[in-house]
N, C-alpha and C positions, 0 to 999 in steps of 0.2 A: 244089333242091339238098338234099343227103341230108347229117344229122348228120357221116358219114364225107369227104364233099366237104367239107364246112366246116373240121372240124378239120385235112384235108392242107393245105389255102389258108390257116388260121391257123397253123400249123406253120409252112410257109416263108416266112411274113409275119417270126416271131418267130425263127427261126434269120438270117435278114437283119436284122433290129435288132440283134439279138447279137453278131451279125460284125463291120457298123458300127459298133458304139459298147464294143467288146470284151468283153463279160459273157458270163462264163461260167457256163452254163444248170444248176448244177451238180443234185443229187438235189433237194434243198432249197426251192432255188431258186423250182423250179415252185408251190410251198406256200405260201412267203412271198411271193410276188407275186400270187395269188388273195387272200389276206389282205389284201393294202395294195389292192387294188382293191375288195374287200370295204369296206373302210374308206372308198377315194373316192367306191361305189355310197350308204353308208349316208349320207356326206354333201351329194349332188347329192338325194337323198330328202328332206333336211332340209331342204335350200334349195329343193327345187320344193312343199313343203307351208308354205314360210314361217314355219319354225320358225327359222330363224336370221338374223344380221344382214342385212342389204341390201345383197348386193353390186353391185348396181346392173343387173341384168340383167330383162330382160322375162320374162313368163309365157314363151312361148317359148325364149328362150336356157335358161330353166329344166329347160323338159321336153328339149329336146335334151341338154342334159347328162344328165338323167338318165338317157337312151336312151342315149347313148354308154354309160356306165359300165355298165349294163346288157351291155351287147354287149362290153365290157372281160371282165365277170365268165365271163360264158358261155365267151369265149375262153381266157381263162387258165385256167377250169375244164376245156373239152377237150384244153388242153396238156400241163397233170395227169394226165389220165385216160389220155392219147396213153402219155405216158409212164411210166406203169405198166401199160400194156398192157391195159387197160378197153376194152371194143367196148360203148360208149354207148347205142346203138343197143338192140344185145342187153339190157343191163342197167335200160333204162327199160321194154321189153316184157317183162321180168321181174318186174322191181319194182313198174310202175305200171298198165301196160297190161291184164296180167292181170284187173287188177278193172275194168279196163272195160265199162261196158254198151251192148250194141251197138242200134242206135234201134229192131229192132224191139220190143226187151223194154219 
């Protein structure tokens, strides 16, 4: 599945939450809620390195939180991007890919 398939299927995941529970997805919106997932990724991080209290969960339930919140991030971050009219795609083979070394070098 391609960056562009993921963010359509997050997209109508996140306009159905919205519907159902009536929020509106306003400019803003998209910003402060990578922020507050930001904040639940940097504390599922804390708890799977056992830096914080003991909530009573396993190695496991650990690292799966912190893999959700991971995949929270990434999603709310293509929702962002969706809607400011970002092609992700484009913009990492710009940014990043460029300096790629390819294996025969």
């Amino acid at each position: 599945m391609h960056i562009e398939e993921i963010s359509s299927s997050v997209e109508d995941v996140s306009q159905g939450y919205a519907a159902k529970f009536a929020i509106e997805r306003s400019e803003v919106w998209f910003l402060l809620k990578l922020q507050e997932e930001l904040g639940e990724l940097t504390q599922a991080f804390v708890n799977l390195k056992g830096m914080s209290k003991d909530r009573g969960q396993s190695d496991e339930e650990r690292r799966i939180a912190f893999a959700h919140e991971c995949a929270d991030v990434l999603a709310h971050l293509l929702l962002l991007a969706r809607h400011e009219g970002v092609d992700v795609e484009a913009a990492i083979t710009d940014k990043w890919l460029r300096w790629a070394v390819t294996r025969d070098e």
